[in-house]
N, C-alpha and C positions, 0 to 999 in steps of 0.2 A: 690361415690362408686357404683358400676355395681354390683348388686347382683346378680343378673343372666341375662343370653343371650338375656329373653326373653320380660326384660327392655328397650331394643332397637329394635331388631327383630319382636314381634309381637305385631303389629301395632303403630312400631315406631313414626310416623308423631301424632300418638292421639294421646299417653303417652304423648308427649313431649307440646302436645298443653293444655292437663290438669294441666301439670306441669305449666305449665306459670301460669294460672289461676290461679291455687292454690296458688302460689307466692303471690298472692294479697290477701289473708286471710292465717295472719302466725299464729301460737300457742295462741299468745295474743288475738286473734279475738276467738279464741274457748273459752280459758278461763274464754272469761268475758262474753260469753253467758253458759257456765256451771255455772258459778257461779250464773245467774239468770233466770236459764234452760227457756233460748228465742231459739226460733227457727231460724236455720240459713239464715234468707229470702234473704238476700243481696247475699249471696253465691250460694243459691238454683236459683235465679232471674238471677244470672251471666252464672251458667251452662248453664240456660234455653235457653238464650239471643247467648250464643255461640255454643246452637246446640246439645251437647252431651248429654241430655234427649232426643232428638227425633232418637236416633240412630236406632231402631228398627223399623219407624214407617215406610213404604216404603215411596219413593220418589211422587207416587201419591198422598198419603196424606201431602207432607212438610217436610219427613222427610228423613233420611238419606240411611234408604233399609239395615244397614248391618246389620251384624246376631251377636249373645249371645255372639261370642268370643270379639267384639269391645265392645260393654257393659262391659265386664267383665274385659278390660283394662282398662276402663273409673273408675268403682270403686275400683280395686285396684290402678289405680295409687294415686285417690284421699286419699285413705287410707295412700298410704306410702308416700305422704306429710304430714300427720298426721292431715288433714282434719277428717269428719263424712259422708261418702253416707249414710249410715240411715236414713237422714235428706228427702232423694229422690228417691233412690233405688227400690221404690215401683212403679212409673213410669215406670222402665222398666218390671219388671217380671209381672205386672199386663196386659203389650200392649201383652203377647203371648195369655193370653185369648179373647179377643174382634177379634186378626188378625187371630187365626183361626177359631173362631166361632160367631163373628161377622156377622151381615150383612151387604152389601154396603151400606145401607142408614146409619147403625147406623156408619159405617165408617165416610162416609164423612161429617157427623154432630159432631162429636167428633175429629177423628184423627187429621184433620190439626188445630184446637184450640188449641189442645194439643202440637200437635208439635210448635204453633206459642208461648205457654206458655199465652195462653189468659184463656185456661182452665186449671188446676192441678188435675190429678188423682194419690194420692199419698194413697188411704185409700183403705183397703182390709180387709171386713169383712165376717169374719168365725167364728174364736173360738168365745165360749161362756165359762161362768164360771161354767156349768155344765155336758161340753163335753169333753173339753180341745183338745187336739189332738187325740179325737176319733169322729170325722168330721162328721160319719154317725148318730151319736145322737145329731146333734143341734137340737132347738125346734123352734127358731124363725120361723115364719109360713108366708109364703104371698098368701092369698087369692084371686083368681079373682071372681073379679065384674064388668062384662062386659068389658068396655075397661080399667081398671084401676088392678092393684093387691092392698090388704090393708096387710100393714106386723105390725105385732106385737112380741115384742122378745126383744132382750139384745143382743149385743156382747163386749168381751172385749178384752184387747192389740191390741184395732184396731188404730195402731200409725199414726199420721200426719193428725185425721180425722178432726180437727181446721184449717189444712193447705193447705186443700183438696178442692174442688170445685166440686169433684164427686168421689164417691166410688163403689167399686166393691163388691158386697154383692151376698155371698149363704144364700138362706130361703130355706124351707122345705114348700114342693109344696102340698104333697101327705102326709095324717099322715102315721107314721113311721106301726103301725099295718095293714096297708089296703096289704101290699107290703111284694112279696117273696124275693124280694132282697134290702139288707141294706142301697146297694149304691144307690137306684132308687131312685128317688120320690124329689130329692134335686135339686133347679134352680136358674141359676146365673143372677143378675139384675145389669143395670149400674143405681146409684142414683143419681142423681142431688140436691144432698146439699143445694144450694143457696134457693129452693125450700121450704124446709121443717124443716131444721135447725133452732130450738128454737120454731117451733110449734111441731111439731109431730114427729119430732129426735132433741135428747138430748143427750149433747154431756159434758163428766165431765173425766177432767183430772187426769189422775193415777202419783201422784209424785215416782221417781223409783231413783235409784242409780246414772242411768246416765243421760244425758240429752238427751230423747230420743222423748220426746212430744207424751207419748201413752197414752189411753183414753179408754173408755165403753163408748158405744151410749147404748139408748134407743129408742126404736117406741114405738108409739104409734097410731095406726089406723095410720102411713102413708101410704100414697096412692102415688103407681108409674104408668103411662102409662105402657101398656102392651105393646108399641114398644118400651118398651126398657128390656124386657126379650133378653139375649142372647142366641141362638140358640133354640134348643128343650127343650118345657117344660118337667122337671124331670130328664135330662140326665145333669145339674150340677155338678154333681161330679165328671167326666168323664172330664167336661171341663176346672176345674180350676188342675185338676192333673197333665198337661203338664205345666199351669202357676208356681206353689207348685215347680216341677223340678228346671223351672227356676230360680225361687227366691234362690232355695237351690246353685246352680253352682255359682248366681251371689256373693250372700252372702261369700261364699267359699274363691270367687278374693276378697273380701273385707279382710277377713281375711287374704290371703295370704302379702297382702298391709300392713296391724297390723303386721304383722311377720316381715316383711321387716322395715319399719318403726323401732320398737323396736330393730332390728338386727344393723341396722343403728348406733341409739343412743349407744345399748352397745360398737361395734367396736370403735365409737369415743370416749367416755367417758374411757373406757379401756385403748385405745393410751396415754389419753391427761392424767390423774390422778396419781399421784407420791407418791406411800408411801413406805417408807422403802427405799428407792433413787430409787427405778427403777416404772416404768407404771404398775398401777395392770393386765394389757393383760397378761403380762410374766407369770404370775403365772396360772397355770394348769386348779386349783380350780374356775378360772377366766374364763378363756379361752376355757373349755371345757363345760362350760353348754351353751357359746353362739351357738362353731360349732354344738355343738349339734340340737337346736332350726332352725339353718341354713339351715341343712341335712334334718328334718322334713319339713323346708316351700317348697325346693327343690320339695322335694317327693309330696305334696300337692298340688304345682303348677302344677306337669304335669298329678294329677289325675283331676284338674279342667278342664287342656285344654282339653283331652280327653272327659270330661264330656258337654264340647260346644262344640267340634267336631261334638260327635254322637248328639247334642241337633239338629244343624242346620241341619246334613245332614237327621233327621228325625227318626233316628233310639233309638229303646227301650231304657232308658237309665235311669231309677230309680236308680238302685243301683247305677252307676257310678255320678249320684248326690249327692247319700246320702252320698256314700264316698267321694266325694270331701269337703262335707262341714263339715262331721266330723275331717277327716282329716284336715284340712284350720283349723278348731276351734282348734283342739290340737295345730296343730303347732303355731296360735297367741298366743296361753292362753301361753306356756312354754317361748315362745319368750318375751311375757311380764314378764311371774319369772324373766328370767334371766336378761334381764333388771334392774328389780327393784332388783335385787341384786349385780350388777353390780356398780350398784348408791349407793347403801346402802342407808343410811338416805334421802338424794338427790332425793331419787326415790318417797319421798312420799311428794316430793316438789311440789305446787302447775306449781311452774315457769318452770319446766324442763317436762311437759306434760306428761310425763312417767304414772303418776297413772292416769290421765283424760283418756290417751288411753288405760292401762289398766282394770279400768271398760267398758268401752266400749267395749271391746271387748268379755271380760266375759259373756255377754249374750246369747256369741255364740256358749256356749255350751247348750244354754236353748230353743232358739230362732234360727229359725224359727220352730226346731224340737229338739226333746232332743237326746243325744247321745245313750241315752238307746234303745229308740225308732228304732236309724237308727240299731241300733245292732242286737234286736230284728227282724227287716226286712231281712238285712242280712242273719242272722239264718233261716229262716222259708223260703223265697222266693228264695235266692241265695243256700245256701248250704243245705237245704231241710231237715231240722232238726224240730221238734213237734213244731206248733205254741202255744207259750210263754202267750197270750192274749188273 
């Protein structure tokens, strides 16, 4: 079934090359790593192997050179074979930070590893448990000592950081009192894991609802080279906010894929289910909570693509983020109601996936940002209303 145009249309020849893959890990391959929340590696290692993790990375570095909108087919299509990008997702929106503030050397020492999948940057750490999504009060600190920074601090919901080989970490450069502005004083480092994992970063598993392999690290006096601070020290925040964008647009097509996905199963399941002699589709009650959830993914598909339009062509684009991934989270969350309603009992059946991509999708009203949050932005920044916080 063609849910929409843009299942063909845009960027035909990927969609259709993810789809293959995915063919090769059906619902039974999900299941039986939720059921013993293992991480996807065979799947993660196939992507890798076939290129579409390196979409972003230019061609200089091994990589493919195209822009947020091929990404963002890559993980929705995986979604609406009822895969998980969660498992990877972090690869791409984490390469907008390093490609534009990067330097060449730290380029060419990282990019093409990455892109050959010899290296994994899947770990992005920010929140802490005592800042949560107000970014300018973390406390984790990195110290320089001559060539070296020493960090000390906590982050948590820093997911994939076991399956990672390098992370992208904001510390706090400058204490928070020395500085007239909130956002100053905070600086981005790329970690090299292999390093310091199990001596001086500690790494402890968060068991969650889904299977999603998220964690809290710990420092302790680790010590990173100071060539690998990205760009100017202090200016941090500034840099991982075009990355924050991305994540939220890519996240979005992830969600639209859950909608699509869930839309899928209700359409068939409604056709094919006979009670009272005729398909429960015929009946209104049936029928009307699916087109419903349809008309929302619609609406939310073409706030995403607008939202990678303006990402590639360079242009301001927070709110058409923030809208896209709220919107994409509403329209999965209701797309999976009606699913599980659609199924009735059925829906809470391990074997028919419905509730596996259910939780999964749920998060995305929490994660990467809360719906509150984007509302509150909205309000204050967009339509110019008393800021709320």
């Amino acid at each position: 079934m063609i849910l929409s145009p843009y299942d063909s249309e845009d960027h035909g020849e990927i969609r259709e090359g993810v789809r293959k893959l995915c063919a090769q890990f059906p619902g039974e391959y999900w299941r039986k790593l939720d059921e013993k929340r293992q991480y996807p590696t065979e799947f993660v290692n196939a992507l890798t192997q076939a290129g579409w993790l390196s979409v972003l990375i230019p061609e200089e570095y091994g990589g493919s050179g195209l822009g947020l909108g091929a990404a963002a087919a890559i993980l929705e299509t995986i979604q609406a074979e009822g895969g998980n990008g969660g498992a990877c997702h972090a690869q791409m929106y984490i390469m907008g930070t390093i490609l534009r503030h990067g330097s060449e050397e730290q380029k060419c020492q990282y990019l093409p590893k990455i892109a050959s999948g010899e290296l994994r940057l899947q770990a992005f750490g920010v929140t802490e448990p005592t800042s949560g999504t107000d970014t300018t009060s973390l406390r984790t600190f990195a110290r320089r000592e001559g060539d070296e920074y020493v960090v000390n601090g906590q982050k948590i919901w820093t997911s994939r950081a076991e399956h990672s080989d390098l992370m992208l970490l904001l510390a706090r450069t400058t204490p928070r009192e020395e500085l007239a502005k909130k956002t100053d004083g905070l600086s981005v480092f790329i970690v090299d894991m292999r390093e310091v994992v199990g001596r001086s970063l500690t790494i402890r598993p968060i068991r969650t609802m889904m299977n999603h392999a998220t964690t809290e690290v710990f420092f302790d006096n680790m010590r990173i080279p100071a060539a690998n601070l990205l760009g100017e020290e202090g200016k941090g925040f500034r840099y991982i906010l075009s990355g924050m964008n991305a994540e939220r647009v890519l996240i979005a097509a992830e969600c639209v894929g859950d909608a699509k996905w869930f839309t899928q199963r209700s359409v068939e399941y409604a056709k094919e289910r006979q009670v009272f002699g005729r398909a429960i589709g015929a009946n209104q009650g049936v029928a009307f909570p699916i087109a419903k959830a349809y008309a929302q993914m619609r609406a939310a598909e073409l706030m995403v693509r607008e939202a990678a339009r303006m990402y590639e062509a360079g242009l301001p684009m927070g709110a058409e983020a923030n809208m896209a991934k709220m919107l994409a989270a509403d329209a999965s969350w209701e797309a999976g109601n009606a699913c599980v309603q659609t199924h009735g009992g059925f829906g809470f059946a391990e074997e028919y996936d419905v509730e596996r991509k259910l939780r999964e999708t749920r998060l995305y009203q929490v994660a990467p940002i809360s719906t509150n949050l984007i509302l509150s932005f909205l309000a204050e920044h967009v339509l110019g209303l008393p800021r709320s916080y």
